[in-house]
Legacy VTK file of the C-alpha trace (Angstrom):
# vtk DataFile Version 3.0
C-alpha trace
ASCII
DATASET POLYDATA
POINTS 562 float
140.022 77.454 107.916
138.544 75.852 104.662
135.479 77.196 103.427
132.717 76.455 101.050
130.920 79.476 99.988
127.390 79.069 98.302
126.353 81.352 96.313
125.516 82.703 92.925
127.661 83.508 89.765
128.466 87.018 89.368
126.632 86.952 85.584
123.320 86.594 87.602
121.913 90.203 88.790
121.834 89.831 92.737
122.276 92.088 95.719
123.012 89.471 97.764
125.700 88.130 95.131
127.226 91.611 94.927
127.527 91.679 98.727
129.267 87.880 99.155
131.626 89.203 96.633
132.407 92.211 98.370
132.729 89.768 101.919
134.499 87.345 99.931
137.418 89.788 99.175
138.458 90.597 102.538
137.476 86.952 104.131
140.361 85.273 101.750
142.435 86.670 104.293
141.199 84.289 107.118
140.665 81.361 104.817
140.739 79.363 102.202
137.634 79.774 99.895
135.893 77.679 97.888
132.753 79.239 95.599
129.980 76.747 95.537
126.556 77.482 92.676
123.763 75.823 91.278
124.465 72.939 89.167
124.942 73.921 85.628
125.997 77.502 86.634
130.012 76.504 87.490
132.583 77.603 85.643
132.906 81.649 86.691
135.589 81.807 89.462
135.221 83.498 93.266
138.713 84.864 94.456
140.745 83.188 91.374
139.183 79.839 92.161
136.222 78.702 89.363
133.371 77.626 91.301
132.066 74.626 91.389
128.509 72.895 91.249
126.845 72.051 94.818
126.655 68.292 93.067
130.397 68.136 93.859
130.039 69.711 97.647
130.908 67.521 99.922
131.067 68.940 103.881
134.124 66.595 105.048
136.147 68.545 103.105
135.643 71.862 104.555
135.445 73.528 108.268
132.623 75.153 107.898
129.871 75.849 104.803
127.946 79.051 104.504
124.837 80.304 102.693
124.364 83.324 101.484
120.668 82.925 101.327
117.578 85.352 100.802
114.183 85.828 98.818
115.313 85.414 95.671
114.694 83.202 92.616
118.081 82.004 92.446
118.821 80.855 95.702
115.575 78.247 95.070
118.318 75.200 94.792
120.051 75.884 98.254
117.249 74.774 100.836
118.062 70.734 99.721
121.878 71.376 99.734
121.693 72.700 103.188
118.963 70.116 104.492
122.074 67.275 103.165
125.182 68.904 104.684
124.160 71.315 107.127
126.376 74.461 107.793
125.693 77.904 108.398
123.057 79.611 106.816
123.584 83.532 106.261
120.072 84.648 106.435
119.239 88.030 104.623
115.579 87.991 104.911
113.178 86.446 106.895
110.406 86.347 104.121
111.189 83.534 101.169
108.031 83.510 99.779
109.915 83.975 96.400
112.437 81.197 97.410
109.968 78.866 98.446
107.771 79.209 95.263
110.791 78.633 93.572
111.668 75.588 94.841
107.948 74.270 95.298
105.861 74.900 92.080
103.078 72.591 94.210
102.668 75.235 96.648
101.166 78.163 93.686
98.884 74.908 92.278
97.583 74.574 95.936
95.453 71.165 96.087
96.757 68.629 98.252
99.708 68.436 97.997
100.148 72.505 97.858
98.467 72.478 101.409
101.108 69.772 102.777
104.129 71.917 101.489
102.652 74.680 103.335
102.290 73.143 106.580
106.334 71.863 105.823
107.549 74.714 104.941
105.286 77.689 107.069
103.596 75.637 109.983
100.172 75.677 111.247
99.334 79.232 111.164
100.999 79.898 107.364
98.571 76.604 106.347
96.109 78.142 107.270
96.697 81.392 105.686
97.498 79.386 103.052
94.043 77.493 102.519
92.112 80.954 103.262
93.717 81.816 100.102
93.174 79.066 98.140
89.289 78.700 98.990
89.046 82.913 97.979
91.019 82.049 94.626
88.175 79.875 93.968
85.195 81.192 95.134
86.450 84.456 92.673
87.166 82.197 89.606
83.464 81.004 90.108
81.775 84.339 90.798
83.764 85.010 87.465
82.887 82.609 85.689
79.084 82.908 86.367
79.192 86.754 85.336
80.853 85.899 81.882
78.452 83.385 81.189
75.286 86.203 81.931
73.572 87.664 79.194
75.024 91.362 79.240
72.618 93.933 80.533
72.526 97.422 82.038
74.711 100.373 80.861
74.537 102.677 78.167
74.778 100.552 74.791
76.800 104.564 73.174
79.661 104.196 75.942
81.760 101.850 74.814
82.237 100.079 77.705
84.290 96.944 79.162
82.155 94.228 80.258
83.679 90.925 81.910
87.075 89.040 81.424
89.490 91.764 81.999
92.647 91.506 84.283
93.610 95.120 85.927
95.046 97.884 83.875
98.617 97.456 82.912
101.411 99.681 81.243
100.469 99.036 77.904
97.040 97.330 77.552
95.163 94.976 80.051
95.091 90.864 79.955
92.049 89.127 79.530
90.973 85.920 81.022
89.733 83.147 78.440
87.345 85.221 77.242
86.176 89.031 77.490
83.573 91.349 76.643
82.973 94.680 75.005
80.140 97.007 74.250
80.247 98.641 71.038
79.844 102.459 70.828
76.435 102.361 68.751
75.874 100.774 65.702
77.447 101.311 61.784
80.535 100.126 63.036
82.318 98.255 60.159
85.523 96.965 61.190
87.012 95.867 64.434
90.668 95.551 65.072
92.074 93.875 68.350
96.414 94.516 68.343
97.411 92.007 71.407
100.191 89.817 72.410
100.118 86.211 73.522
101.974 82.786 74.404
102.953 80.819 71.220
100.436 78.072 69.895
97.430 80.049 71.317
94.774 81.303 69.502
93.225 84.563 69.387
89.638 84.889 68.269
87.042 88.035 67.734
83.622 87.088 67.306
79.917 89.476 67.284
77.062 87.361 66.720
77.603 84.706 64.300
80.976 86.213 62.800
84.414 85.272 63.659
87.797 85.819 63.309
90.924 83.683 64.798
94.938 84.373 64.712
97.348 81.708 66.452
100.923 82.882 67.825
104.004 81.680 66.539
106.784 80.970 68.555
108.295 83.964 66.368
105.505 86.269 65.951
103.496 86.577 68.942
102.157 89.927 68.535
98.764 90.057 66.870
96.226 91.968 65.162
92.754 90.020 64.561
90.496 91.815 62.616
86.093 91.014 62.105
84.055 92.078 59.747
81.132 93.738 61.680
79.021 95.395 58.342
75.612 95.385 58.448
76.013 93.529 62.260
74.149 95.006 64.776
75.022 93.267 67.781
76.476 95.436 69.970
79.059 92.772 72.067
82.618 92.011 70.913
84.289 88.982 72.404
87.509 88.314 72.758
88.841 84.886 73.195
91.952 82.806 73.812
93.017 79.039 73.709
94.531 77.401 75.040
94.899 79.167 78.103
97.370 78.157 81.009
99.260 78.879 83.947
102.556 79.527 82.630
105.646 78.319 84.746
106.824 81.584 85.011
103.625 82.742 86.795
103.932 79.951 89.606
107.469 80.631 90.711
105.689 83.887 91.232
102.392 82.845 92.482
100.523 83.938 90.294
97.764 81.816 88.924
95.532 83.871 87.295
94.350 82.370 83.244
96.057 85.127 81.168
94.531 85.106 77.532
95.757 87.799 75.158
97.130 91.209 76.271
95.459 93.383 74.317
97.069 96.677 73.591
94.416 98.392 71.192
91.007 98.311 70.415
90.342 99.953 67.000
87.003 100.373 65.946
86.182 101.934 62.286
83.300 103.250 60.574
82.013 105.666 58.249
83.485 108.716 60.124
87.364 107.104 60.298
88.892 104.803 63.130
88.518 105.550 67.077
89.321 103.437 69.402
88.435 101.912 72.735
90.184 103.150 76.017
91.118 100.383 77.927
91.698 102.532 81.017
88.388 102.742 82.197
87.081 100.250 84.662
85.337 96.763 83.584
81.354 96.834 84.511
82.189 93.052 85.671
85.877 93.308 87.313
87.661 89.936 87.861
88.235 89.414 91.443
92.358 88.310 91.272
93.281 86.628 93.893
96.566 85.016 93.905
98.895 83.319 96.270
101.713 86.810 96.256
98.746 89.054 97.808
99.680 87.280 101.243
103.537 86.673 100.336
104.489 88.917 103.551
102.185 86.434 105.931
104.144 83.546 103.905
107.045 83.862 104.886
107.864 79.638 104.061
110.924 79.185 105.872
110.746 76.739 108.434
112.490 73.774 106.279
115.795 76.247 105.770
115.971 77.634 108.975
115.481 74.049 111.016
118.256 72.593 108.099
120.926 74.805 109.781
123.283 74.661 112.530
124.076 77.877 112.613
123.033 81.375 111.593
124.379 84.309 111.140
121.801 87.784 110.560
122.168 91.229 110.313
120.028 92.388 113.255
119.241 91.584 116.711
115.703 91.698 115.157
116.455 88.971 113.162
118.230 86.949 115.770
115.193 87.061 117.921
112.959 85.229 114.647
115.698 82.671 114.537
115.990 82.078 118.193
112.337 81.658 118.563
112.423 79.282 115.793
115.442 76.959 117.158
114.979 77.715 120.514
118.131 80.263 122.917
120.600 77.783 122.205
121.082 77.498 118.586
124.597 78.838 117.630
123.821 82.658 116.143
125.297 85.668 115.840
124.755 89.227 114.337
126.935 90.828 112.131
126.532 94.311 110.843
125.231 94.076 106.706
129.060 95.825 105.789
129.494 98.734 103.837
132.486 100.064 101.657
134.149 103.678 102.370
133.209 105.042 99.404
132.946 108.337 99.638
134.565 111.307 97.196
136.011 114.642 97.085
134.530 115.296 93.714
131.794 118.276 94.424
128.380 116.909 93.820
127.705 118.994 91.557
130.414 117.584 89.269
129.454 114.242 89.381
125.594 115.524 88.143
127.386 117.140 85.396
129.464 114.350 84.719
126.275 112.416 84.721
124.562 114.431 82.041
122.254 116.435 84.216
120.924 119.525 82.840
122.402 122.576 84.758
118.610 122.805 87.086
119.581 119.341 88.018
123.114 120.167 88.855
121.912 123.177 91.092
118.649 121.252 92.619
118.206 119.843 96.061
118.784 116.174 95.107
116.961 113.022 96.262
118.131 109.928 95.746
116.912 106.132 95.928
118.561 102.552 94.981
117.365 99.492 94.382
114.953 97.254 92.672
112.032 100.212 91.932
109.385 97.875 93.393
106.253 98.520 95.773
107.253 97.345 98.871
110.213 99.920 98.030
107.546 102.417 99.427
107.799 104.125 95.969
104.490 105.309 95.521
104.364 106.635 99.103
107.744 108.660 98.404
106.679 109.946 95.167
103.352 111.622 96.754
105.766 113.340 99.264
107.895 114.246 96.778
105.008 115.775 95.335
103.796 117.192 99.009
107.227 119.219 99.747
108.354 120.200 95.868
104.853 122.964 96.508
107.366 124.307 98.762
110.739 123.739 97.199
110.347 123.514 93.520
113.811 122.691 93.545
114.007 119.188 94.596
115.185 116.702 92.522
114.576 112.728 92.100
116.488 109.842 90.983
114.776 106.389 91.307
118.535 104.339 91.014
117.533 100.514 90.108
115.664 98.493 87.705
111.885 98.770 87.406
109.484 96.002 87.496
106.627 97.650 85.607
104.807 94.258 85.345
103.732 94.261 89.112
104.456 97.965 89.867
104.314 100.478 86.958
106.184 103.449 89.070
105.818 105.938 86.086
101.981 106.000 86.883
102.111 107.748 89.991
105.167 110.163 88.613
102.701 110.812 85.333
99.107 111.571 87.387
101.027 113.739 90.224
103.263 115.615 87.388
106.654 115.134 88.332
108.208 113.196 84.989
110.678 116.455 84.744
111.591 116.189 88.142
111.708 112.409 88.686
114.796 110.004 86.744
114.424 106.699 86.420
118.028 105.054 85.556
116.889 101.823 84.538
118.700 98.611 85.796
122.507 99.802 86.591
125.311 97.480 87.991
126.453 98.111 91.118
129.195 99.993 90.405
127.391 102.273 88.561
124.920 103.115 91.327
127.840 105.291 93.273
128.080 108.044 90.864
124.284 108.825 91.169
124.516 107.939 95.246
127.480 110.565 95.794
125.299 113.585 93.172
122.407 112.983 95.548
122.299 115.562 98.730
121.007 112.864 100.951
118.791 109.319 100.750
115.642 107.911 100.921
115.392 104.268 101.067
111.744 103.140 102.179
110.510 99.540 102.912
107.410 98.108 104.070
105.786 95.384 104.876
109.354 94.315 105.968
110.746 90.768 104.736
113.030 91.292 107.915
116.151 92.105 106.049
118.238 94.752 106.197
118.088 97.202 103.336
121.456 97.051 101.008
120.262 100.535 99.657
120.509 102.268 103.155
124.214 100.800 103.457
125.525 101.326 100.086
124.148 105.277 100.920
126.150 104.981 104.276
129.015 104.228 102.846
128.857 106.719 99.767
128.798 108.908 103.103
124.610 110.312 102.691
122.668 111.239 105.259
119.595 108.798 105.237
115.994 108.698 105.583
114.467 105.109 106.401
111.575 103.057 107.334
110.782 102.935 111.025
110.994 99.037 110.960
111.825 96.599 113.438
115.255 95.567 111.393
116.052 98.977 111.068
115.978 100.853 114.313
119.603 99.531 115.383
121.040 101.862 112.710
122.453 104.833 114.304
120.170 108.139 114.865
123.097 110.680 114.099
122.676 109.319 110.411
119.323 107.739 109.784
116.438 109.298 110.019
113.138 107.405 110.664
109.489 107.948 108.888
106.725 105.195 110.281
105.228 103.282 107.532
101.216 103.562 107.170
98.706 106.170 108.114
100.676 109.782 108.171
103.393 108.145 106.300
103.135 110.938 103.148
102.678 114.236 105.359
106.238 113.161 107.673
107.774 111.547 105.177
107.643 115.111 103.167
108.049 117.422 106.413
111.461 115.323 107.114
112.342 116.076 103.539
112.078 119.634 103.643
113.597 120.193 107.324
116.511 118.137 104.936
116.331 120.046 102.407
116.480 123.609 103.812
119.552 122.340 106.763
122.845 121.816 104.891
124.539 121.733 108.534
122.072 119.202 109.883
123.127 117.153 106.734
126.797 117.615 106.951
126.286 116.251 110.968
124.102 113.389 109.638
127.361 112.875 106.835
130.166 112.960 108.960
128.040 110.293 111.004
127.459 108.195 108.457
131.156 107.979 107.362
132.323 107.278 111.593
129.839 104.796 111.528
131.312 102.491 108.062
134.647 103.288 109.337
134.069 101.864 112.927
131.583 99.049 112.399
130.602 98.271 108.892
133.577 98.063 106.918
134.197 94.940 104.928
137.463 94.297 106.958
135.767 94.942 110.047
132.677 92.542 108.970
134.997 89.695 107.397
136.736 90.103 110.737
133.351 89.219 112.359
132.703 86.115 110.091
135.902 84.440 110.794
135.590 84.627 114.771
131.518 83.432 114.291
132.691 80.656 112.070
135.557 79.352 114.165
133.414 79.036 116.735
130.264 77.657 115.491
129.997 73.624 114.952
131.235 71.956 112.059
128.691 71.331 109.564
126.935 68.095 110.232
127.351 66.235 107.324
131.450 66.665 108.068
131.368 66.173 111.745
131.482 61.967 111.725
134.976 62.194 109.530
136.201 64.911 112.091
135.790 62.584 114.962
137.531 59.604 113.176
140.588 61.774 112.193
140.644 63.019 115.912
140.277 59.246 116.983
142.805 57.978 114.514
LINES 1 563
562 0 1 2 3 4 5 6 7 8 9 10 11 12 13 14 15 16 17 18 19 20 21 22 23 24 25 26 27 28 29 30 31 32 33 34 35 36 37 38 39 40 41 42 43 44 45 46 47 48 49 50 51 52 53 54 55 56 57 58 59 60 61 62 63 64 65 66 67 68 69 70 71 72 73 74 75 76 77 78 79 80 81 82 83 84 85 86 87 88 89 90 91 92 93 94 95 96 97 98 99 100 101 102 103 104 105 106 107 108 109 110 111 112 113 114 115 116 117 118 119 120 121 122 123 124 125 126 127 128 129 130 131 132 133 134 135 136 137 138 139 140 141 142 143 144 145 146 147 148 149 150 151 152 153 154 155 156 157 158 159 160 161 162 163 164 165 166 167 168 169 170 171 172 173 174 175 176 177 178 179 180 181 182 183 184 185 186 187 188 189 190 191 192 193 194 195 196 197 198 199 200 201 202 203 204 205 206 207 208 209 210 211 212 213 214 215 216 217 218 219 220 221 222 223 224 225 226 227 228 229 230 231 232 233 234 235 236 237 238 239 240 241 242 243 244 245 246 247 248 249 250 251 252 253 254 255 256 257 258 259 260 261 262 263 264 265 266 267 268 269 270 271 272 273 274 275 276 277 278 279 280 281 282 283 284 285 286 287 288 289 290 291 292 293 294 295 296 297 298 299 300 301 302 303 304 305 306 307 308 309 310 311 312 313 314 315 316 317 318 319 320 321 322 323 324 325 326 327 328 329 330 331 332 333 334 335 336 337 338 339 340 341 342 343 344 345 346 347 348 349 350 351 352 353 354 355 356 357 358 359 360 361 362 363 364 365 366 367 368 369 370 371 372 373 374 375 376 377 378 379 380 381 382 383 384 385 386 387 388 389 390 391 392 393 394 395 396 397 398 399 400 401 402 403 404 405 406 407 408 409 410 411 412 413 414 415 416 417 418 419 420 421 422 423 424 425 426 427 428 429 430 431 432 433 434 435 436 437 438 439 440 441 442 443 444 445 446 447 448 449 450 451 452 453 454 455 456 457 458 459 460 461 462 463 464 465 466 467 468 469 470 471 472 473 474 475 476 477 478 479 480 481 482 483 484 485 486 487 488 489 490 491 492 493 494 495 496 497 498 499 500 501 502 503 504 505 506 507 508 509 510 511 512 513 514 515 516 517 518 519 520 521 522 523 524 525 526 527 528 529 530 531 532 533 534 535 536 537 538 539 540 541 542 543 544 545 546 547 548 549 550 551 552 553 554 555 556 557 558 559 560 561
């Protein structure tokens, strides 16, 4: 069997790429492979053959093509490659919200032609959730826009206090919108200093009354520190303004159209006592109402183009299967094939590896917890950290290591870890290849690996656990109640999730021979039915029997005919 594989180049981080590696090695052995990428990303090889743009794909020359296909930025180009030459799509999450943004900037600009993409890509229902949004986003941007332009009023004129124009609180500072406000702590205040950071070519003005004060970015020194001249002033508002401001490119991939201005890291005030500044932590007395396209991502799930494009599937879960059937309709060639897992598992004591890893010797000894992946909300982070917090008032020796690279732009996990006082007991890693992940895996004395809402894919974390041989504790979701009992444990996601989440963490904790039992489970269960062998085994008996991809089938029938 020839095969075209599409997929992305190992440089580019990806847990799906990591996995089609991993696949690819052991399905060489029941066919020829051919690695496929975005154009302008060939030239890095899949199993000693360089890969080659999807410009040059062309499906008569191949048996069968397959997509390795999920949320992710990267995979953007593959919905009008498979819509051309059909094949079967590989389908790790039900969810492309990301994808779809991706590959549709119109849909985060809404309008018109936003709203048509929506009913293409999501149907009626997802249109409609779709222009629900849209309509909020601007009834907001209008309630804002009416509060900036009031005359300020209320308050105590000594606080110090944010008026309108600021975005929420951030690691680091806060982003305004076009233009914000703040109420000076009294009056003799001589200087003001605003330190911020903005796009290149904007401008960055202070003003009080009839003084002002402008900076512009350079594409080489965008961080900023404006200063005004406030002596003898004594008006007691400070605005901040920015222009031009614009939705950056970035932003819409991501669906996020909020006007950034300037993010301002420091508001320094001085007078004739010294400097003091401004706390940017409290709450503005005129919040801006964000509403953006990502707070209804998990109702979005904008798949309906990819999924219809195929002509077959394969998933990870009968849970799965069931979306895609009810999509195509009980006919459509699918099949279910376990996510795969390598048997990874060591000798080494745990306790070595945590030394090995540079753990100090209360690490080495603790009860360890571990968790990989992207350190993101839907991760359930913040719900695991607060029962983390809930059962270490009853072992004070339980450990944390968040495995994965943080996103502290959209989820600033060190928050939660600072206000419940864990930093000496919680590790962040940072972003770690693959590879890397196992040592910290194996040191851990079991897993937690949370989701929630669900994008319907199987979790890579809980399987790269399983086959490091860890017991594991997951989300009670739809996608995930196939995996085994004897070595997954279950915690439901919502109200009560913090008080069983940390009772099933210290039953855990305090039963080494419950975790042993969930261990020698875990490894039976990769050896039996997830191993890459066992998987790529799977693949090549789905793929023989699935149809040909479309755009290859009409050459078939001549060379039969011929």
């Amino acid at each position: 069997m020839k095969l075209a594989l599409v997929t992305t180049p190992p440089s580019l981080a990806s847990g799906i790429g990591d996995y089609t590696r991993q696949l690819a090695a052991q399905l060489a052995h029941h066919a020829e492979i051919h690695g496929f990428v975005e154009h302008g990303r060939q030239g890095e090889t899949l199993e000693g053959r360089a890969q080659r743009s999807v410009a040059e794909l062309d499906p008569r020359e191949f048996d069968q093509i397959v997509y390795q296909l999920g949320n992710e930025i990267a995979h953007a180009f593959m919905g009008a490659v498979i819509r051309r030459c059909g094949g079967t799509l590989v389908l790790h999450d039900w969810v492309l919200f990301d994808l779809a943004l991706a590959a549709h900037p119109s849909l985060a600009r809404g309008g018109p032609k936003g709203f048509a993409l929506a009913l293409r890509e999501g149907g009626f229902e997802q249109a409609r959730v779709f222009l629900e949004n849209t309509l909020e986003k601007r009834r907001a941007r209008r309630a804002s826009r009416r509060a900036s332009e009031s005359p300020v009023g209320g308050g105590d004129p000594a606080g110090g206090t944010l008026l309108d124009g600021w975005h929420g609180l951030e690691p680091g500072g806060r982003w305004t919108s076009e233009r914000a406000r703040v109420r000076l702590p009294g009056r003799g205040i001589l200087e003001a200093r605003v330190e911020c950071t903005t796009e290149p070519g904007r401008e960055v003005s202070l003003s009080s009354g009839a003084r002002r004060s402008s900076q512009r970015a350079l594409e080489t020194k965008r961080d900023l520190a404006v200063q005004l001249d406030l002596e003898g002033l004594d008006d007691p508002i400070l605005s901040i303004e920015a222009s031009p401001v614009f939705v950056s490119d970035d932003q819409r991939r991501h669906g996020d159209t909020r006007r950034l201005g300037a993010f301002v890291r420091r508001i320094v005030l001085r007078d004739g006592a010294g400097t003091r500044e401004i706390s940017l932590a409290e709450a503005p007395s005129v919040p801006l109402t964000g509403v953006d396209l990502s707070r209804d991502r998990f109702r979005l799930p904008f798949n309906r183009s990819i999924v219809a494009a195929a002509d077959s599937c394969i998933v990870h879960s009968r849970f799965m299967r069931e979306r895609v059937l009810g999509a195509r309709g009980p006919e459509f060639p699918s099949a279910v094939v376990h996510h795969g897992a390598e048997a990874r598992w060591l000798t080494e004591d745990r306790r070595v590896t945590r030394a090995r890893l540079g753990l100090s010797p209360e690490w080495q000894t603790s009860v360890l917890l571990t968790s990989f992946g992207h350190v993101q909300e839907h991760k359930r982070i913040e719900p695991l950290l607060n029962a983390f917090a809930h059962a270490r008032r009853e072992r004070p020796d339980l450990r944390l290591s968040l495995i994965g690279a943080e996103h502290r732009d959209s989820f600033d996990a060190r928050r939660p870890v600072r206000e419940l006082g864990l930093e000496p007991y919680v590790l962040f890693t940072g972003r770690v290849r693959e590879e890397e992940a196992w040592p910290w895996i194996h040191a851990g004395d079991f897993a937690v690996q949370l989701r929630g809402p669900s994008t319907g894919g199987t979790s890579g974390g809980v399987f790269q656990s399983l086959g490091l041989g860890r017991a594991v504790i997951a989300s009670d979701l739809d996608e995930q109640r196939e995996l085994p009992e004897s070595c997954v444990a279950r915690v439901p996601p919502g109200e009560g999730e913090v008080e069983h989440l940390a009772r099933l963490i210290l039953a855990l904790a305090a039963d080494a021979a419950r975790r042993e039992r969930m261990e020698a489970a875990a490894r039976d269960f990769v050896s039996r039915e997830c191993s890459w062998t066992a998987v790529a085994a799977r693949y090549a008996e789905c793929l023989a029997a699935f149809p040909r991809p479309r755009g290859g089938r009409s050459s078939a029938r001549a060379r039969r005919g011929s």
